[in-house]
DRENDO-1510 file (C-alpha; in Angstrom, 1 decimal, always signed):
<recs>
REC; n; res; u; v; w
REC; 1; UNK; +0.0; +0.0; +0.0 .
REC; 2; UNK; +1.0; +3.4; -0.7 .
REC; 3; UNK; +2.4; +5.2; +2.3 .
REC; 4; UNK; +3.7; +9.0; +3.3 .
REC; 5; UNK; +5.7; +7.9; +6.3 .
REC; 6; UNK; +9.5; +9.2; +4.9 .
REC; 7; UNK; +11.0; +6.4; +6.9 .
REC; 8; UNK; +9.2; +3.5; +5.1 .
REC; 9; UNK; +9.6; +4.5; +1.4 .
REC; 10; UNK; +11.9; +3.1; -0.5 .
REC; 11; UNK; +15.2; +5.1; -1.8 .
REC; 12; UNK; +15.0; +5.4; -5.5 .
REC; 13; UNK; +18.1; +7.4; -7.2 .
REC; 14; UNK; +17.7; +9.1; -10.5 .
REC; 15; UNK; +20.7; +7.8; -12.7 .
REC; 16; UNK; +21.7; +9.1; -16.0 .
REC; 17; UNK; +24.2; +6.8; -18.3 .
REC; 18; UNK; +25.3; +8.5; -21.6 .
REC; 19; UNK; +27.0; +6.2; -24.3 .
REC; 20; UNK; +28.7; +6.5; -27.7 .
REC; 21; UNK; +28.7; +4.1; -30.6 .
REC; 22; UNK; +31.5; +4.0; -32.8 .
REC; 23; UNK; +30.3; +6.6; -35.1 .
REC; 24; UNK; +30.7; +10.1; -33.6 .
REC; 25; UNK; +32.3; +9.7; -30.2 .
REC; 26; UNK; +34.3; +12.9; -30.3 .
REC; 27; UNK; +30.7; +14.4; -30.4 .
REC; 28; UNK; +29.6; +12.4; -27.6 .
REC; 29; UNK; +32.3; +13.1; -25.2 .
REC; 30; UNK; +32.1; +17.2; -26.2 .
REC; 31; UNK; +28.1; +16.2; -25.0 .
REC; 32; UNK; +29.1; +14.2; -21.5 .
REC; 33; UNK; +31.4; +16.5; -20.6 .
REC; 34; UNK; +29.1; +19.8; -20.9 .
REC; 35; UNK; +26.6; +17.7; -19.2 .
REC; 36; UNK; +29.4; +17.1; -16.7 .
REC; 37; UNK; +29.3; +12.9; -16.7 .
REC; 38; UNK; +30.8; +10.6; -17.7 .
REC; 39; UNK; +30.9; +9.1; -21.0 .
REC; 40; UNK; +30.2; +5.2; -19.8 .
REC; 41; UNK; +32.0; +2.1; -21.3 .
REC; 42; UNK; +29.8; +0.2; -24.0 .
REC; 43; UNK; +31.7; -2.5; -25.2 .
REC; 44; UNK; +31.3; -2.6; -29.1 .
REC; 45; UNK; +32.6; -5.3; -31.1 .
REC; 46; UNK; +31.5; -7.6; -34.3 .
REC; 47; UNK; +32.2; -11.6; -34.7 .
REC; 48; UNK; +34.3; -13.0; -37.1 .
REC; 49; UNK; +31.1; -12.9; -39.5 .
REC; 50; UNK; +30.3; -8.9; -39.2 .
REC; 51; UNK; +27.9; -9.4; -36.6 .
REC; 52; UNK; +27.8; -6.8; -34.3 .
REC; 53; UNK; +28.0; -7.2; -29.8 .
REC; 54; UNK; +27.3; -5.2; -27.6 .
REC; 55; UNK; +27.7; -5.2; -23.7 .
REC; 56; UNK; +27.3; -2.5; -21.1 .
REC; 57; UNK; +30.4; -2.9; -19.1 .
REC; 58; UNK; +27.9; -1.6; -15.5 .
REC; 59; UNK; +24.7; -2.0; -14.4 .
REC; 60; UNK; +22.0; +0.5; -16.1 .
REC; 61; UNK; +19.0; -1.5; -13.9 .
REC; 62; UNK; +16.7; +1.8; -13.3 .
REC; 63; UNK; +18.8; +4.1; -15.4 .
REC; 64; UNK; +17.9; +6.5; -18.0 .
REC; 65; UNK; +20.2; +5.8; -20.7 .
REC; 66; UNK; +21.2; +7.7; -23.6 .
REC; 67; UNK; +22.4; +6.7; -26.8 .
REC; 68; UNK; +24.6; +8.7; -29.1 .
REC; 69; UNK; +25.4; +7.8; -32.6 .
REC; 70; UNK; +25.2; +9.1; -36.1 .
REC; 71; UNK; +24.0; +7.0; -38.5 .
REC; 72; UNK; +26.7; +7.5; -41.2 .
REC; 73; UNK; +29.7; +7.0; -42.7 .
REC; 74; UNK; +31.2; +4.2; -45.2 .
REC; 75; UNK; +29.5; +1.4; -42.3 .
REC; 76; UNK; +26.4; +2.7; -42.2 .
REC; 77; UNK; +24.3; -0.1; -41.6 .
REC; 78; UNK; +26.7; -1.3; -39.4 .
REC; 79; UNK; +26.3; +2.0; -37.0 .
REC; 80; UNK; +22.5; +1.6; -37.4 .
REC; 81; UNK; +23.1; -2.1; -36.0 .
REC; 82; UNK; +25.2; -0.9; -33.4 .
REC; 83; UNK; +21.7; +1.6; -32.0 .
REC; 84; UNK; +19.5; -1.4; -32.0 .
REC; 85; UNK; +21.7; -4.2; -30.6 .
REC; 86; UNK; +22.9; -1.3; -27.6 .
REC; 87; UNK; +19.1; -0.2; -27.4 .
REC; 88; UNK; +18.2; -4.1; -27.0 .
REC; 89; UNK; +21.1; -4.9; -24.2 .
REC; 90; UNK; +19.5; -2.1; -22.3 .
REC; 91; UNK; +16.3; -2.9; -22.2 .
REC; 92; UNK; +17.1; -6.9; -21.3 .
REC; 93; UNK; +18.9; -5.3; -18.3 .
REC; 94; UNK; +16.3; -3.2; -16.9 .
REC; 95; UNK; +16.7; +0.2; -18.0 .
REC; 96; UNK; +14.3; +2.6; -16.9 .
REC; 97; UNK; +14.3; +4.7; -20.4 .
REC; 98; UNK; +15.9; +4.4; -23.4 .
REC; 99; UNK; +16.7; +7.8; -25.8 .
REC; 100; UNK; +18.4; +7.4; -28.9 .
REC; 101; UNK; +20.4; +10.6; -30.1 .
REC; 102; UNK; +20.6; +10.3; -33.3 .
REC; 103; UNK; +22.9; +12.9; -34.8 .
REC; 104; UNK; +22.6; +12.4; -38.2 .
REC; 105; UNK; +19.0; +9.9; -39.0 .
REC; 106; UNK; +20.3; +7.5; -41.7 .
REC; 107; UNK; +17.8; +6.3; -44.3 .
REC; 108; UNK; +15.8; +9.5; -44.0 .
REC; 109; UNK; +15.9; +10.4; -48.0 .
REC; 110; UNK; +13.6; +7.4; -48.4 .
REC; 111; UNK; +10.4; +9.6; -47.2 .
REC; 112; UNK; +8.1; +8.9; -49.2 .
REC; 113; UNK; +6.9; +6.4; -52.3 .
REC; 114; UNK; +8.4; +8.8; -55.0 .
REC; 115; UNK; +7.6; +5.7; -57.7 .
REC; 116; UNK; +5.9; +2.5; -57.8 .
REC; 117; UNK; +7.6; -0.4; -55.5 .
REC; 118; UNK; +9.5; +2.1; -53.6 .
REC; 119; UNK; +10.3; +1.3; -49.7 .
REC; 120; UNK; +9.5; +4.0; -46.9 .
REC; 121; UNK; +13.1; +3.3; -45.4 .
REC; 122; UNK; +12.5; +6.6; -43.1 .
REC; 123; UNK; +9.6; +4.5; -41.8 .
REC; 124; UNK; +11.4; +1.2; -41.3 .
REC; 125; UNK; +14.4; +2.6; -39.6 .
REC; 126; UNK; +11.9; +4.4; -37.4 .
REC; 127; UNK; +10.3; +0.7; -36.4 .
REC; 128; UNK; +13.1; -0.4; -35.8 .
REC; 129; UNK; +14.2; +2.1; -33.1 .
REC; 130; UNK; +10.7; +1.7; -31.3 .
REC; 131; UNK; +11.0; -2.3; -31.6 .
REC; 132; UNK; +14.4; -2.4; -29.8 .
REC; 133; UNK; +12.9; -0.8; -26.8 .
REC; 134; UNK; +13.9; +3.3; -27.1 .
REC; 135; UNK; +11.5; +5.1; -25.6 .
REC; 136; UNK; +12.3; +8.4; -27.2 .
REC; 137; UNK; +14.6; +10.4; -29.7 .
REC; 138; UNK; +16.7; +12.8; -30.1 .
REC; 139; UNK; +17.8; +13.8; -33.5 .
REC; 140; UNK; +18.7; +17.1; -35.8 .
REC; 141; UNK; +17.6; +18.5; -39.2 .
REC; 142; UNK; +15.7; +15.1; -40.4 .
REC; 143; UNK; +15.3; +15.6; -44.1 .
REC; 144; UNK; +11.5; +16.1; -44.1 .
REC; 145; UNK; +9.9; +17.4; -40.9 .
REC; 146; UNK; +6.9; +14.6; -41.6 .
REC; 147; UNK; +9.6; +11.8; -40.6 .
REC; 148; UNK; +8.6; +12.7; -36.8 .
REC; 149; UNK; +5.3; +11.6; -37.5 .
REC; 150; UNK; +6.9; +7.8; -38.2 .
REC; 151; UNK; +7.5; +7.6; -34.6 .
REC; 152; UNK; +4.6; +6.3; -31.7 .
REC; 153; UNK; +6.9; +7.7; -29.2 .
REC; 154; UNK; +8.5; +11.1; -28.3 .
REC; 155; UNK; +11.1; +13.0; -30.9 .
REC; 156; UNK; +12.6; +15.7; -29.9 .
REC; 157; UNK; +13.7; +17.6; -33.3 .
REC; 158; UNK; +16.8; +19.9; -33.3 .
REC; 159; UNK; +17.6; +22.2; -35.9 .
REC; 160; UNK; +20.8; +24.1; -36.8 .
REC; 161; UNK; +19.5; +27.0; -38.3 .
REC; 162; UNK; +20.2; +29.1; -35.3 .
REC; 163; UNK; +23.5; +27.8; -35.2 .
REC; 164; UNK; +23.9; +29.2; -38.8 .
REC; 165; UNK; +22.6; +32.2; -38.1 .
REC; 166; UNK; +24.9; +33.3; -35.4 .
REC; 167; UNK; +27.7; +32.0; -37.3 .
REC; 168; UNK; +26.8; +34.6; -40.4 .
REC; 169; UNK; +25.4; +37.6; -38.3 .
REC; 170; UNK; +28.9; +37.4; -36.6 .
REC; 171; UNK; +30.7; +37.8; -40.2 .
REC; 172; UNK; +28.3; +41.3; -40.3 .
REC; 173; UNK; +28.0; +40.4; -43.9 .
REC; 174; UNK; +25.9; +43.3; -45.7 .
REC; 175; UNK; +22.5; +42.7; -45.5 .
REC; 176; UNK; +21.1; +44.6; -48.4 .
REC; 177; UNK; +23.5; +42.5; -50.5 .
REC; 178; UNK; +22.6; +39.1; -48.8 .
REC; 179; UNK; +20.5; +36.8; -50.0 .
REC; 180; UNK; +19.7; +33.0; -48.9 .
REC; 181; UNK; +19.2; +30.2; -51.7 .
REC; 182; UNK; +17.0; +27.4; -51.0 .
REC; 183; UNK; +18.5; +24.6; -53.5 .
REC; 184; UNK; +15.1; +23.5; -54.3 .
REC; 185; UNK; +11.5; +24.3; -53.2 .
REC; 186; UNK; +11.3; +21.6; -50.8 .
REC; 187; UNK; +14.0; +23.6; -48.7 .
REC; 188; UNK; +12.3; +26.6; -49.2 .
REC; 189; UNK; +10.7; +26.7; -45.4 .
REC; 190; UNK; +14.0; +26.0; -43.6 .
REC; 191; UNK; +15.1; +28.9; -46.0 .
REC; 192; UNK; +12.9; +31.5; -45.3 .
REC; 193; UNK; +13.2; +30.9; -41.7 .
REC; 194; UNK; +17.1; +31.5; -42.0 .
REC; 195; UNK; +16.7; +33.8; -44.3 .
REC; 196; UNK; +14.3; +36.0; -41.2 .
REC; 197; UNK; +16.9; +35.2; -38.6 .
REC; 198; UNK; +19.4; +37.1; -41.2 .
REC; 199; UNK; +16.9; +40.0; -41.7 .
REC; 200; UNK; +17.7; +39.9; -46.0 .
REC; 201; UNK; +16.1; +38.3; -48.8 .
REC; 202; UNK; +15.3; +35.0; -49.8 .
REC; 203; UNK; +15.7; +32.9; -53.3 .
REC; 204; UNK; +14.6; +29.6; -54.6 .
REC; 205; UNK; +16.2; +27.1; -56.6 .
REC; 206; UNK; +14.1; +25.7; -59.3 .
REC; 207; UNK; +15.7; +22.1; -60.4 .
REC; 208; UNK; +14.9; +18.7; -61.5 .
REC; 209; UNK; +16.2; +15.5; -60.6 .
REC; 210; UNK; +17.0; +13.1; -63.5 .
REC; 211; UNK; +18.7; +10.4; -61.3 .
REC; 212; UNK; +19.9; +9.9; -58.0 .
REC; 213; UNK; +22.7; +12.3; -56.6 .
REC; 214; UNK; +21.7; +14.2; -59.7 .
REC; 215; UNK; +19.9; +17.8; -60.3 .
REC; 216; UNK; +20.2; +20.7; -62.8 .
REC; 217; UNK; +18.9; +24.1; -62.3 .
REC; 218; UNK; +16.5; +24.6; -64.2 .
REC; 219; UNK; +15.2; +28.9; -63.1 .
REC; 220; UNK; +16.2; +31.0; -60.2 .
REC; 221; UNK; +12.3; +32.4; -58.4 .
REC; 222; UNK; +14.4; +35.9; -56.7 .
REC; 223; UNK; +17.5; +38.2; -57.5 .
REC; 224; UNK; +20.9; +37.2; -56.9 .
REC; 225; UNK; +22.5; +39.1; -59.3 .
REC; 226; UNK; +25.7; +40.6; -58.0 .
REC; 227; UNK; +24.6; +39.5; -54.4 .
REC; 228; UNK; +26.6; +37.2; -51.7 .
REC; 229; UNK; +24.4; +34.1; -51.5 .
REC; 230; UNK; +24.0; +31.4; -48.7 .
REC; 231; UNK; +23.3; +28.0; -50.0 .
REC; 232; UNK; +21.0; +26.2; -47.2 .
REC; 233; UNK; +20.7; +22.2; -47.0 .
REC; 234; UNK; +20.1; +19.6; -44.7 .
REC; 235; UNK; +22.9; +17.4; -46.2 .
REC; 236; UNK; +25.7; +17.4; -48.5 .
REC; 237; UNK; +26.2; +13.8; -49.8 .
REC; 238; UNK; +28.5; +13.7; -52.9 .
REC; 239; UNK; +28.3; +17.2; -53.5 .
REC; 240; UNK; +28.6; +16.8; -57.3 .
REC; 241; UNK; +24.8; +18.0; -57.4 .
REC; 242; UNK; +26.1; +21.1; -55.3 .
REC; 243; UNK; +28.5; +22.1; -57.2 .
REC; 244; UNK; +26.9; +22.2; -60.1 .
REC; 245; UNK; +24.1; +24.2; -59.1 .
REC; 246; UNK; +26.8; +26.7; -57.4 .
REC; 247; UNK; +28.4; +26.9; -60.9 .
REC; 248; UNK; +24.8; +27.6; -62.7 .
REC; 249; UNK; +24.4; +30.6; -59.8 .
REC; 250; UNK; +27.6; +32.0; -60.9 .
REC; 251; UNK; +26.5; +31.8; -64.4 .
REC; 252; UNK; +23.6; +33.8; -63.6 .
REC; 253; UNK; +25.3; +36.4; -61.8 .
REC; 254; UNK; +25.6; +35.5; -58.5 .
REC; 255; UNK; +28.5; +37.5; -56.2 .
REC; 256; UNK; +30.6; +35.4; -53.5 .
REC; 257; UNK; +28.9; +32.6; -52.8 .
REC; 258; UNK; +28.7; +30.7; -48.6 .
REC; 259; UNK; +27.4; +26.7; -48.2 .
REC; 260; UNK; +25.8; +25.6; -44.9 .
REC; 261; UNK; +24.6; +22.5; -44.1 .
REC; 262; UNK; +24.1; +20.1; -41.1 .
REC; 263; UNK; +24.8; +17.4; -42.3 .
REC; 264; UNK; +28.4; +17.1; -44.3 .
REC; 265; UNK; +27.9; +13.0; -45.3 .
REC; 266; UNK; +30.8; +13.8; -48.0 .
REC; 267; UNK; +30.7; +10.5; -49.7 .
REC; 268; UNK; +33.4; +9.8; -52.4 .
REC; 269; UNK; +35.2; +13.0; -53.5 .
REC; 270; UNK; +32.7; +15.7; -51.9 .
REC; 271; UNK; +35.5; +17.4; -50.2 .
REC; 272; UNK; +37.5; +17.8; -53.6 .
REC; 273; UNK; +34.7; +19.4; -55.6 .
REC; 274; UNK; +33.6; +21.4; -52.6 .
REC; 275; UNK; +37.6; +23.1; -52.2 .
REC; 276; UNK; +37.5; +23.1; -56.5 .
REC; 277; UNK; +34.2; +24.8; -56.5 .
REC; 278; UNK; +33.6; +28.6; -56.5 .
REC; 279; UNK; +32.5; +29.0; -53.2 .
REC; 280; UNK; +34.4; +30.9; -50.3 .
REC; 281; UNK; +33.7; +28.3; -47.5 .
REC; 282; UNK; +31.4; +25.5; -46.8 .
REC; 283; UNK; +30.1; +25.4; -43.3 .
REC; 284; UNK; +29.0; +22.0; -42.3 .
REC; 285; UNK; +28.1; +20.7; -38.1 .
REC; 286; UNK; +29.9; +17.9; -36.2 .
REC; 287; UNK; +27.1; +15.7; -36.2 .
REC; 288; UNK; +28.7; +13.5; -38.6 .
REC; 289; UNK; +32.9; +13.7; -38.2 .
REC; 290; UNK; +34.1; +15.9; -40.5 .
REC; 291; UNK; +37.9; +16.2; -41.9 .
REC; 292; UNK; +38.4; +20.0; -41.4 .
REC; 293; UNK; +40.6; +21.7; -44.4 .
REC; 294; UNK; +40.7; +24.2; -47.3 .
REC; 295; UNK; +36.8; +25.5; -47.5 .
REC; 296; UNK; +35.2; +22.6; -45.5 .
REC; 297; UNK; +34.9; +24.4; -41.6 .
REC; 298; UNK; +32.2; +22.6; -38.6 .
REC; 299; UNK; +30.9; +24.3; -35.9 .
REC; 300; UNK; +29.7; +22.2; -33.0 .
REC; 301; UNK; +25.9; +21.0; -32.1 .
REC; 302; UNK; +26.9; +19.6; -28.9 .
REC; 303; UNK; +25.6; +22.8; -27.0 .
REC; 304; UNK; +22.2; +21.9; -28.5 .
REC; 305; UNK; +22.3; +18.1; -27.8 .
REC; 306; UNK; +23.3; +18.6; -23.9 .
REC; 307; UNK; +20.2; +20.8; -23.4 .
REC; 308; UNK; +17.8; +18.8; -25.0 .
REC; 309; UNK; +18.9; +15.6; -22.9 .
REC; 310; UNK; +19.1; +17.0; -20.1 .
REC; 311; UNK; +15.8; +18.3; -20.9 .
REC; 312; UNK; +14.5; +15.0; -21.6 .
REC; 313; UNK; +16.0; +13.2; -18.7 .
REC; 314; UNK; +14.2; +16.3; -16.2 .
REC; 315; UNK; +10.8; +15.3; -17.5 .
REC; 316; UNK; +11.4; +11.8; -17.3 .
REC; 317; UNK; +12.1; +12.5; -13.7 .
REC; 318; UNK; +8.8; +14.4; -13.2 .
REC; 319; UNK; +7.2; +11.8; -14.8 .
REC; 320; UNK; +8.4; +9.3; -12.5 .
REC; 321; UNK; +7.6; +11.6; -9.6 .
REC; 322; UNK; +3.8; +11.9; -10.9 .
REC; 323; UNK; +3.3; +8.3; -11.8 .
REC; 324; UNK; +4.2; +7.2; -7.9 .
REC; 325; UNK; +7.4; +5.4; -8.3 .
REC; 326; UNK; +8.3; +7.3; -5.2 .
REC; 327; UNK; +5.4; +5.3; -3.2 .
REC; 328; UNK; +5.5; +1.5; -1.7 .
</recs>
């Protein structure tokens, strides 16, 4: 029976476990340590046949436990793996909640049925997650804000937009000479809403899609002539698409030219076109690991991860606290 008597309840202790898979953990450690923890051993490892282990090296019975990885990079199925074999050990050993910070959300282009026979893979990897026993997410800049609506439990979605703002208002480029350019229409939202926190103008990209990793430019909707313009993505995969767009802007008069973008995936030679291209600097975040160097600079998103867990673990305690976990 429930009871108020102090000296009969039971002590319960609030215990939050952060760990890294074997993606990002330079990200993870910058995250710990402004949360002021520490980063906790997860033993990763893969059999002889690619199969990947997992074992938490210390009890997480009643913990709230964290997850951080990015699912990217040359092993990316591998680093999804590693999420739902980690998320799986935890719950099997009594965790009290499982969040998944997923710094970069693999499989996310895969939104949608864009043809006949087409998978949903946003969907699937979403699933997944909920299947393995996370209880809620973390994540930044998924490709299509509808991808939260995949989940059946919380997500808390990030975005990097203000990051990029402060990063540009502190260059005090002129404004009546500034303009952001969404690559296509579909980025046109995040656009304009960087395009207000810079108080200047706004232009769309107007571009079809022939294959895969493939657009052309087909008509600019705003002015860029002689203006500095900000190219705004959520992801820069091979960058050959980019490029090529930033060379079609320069044909049409475009002035120096600035890319941004959360995610820098850089797949194949990216990097080389991107220092080849006429641009002055390409500004990606750390959510994926980035090899700094010529025009390729990162700014951090750990700032923004550390609030929003620490956010999440304070309601899960409140939570707790309302549900009666405090009462025998």
């Amino acid at each position: 029976m429930p009871t108020n008597d102090p000296t009969k309840r039971r002590a319960i202790y609030k215990t939050m476990r952060v760990y890294s898979g074997s993606s990002n953990r330079p990200l993870a450690q910058k995250i710990a340590d402004i949360l002021g923890v520490e980063l906790s051993g997860l033993a990763l490892e893969q059999f002889a046949n690619g199969e990947i282990y997992a074992r938490y090296e210390e009890t997480v019975r009643g913990a709230d436990v964290f997850l951080i990885q990015s699912i990217a990079g040359e092993n990316v199925n591998d680093m999804l793996m590693e999420v739902l074999v980690a998320a799986d050990a935890a719950k099997r050993a009594s965790a009290r909640s499982i969040t998944a910070v997923i710094t970069h959300y693999g499989y996310a282009r895969q939104d949608r049925k864009a043809a006949p026979r087409e998978p949903i893979t946003a969907r699937l990897v979403a699933d997944l997650l909920e299947c393995s026993g996370v209880n809620n997410i973390i994540t930044l800049d998924l490709h299509q804000g509808q991808i939260v609506g995949f989940f059946d439990v919380p997500v808390n979605h990030l975005s990097a937009l203000p990051l990029f703002a402060d990063y540009y208002n502190a260059m005090n480029l002129d404004k009546e000479n500034l303009v952001v350019v969404s690559p296509d229409v579909g980025r046109a939202k995040a656009a304009k809403k960087l395009s207000d926190m810079l108080d200047c103008d706004l232009a769309i990209a107007h571009k079809g899609r022939p294959h895969h990793n493939q657009a052309e430019v087909m008509g600019i909707i705003g002015d860029i002539k002689g203006k500095t313009c900000i190219i705004n993505d959520d992801m820069i995969d091979t960058a050959g698409t980019l490029c090529a767009n930033v060379r079609e802007l320069k044909a049409l008069g475009a002035g120096d030219i600035y890319v941004c973008a959360t995610h820098g995936i850089f797949s194949g030679k990216a990097i080389e076109r991107l220092n080849d291209a006429p641009i002055v600097e390409c500004v990606v975040t750390d959510a994926i690991p980035v090899e700094v160097g010529g025009k390729i600079k990162t700014i951090t998103v750990a700032d923004e991860f550390a609030s929003a867990i620490a956010a999440v673990y304070n309601e899960e305690s409140v939570s707790r606290l309302i549900g009666g976990d405090f009462a025998m």
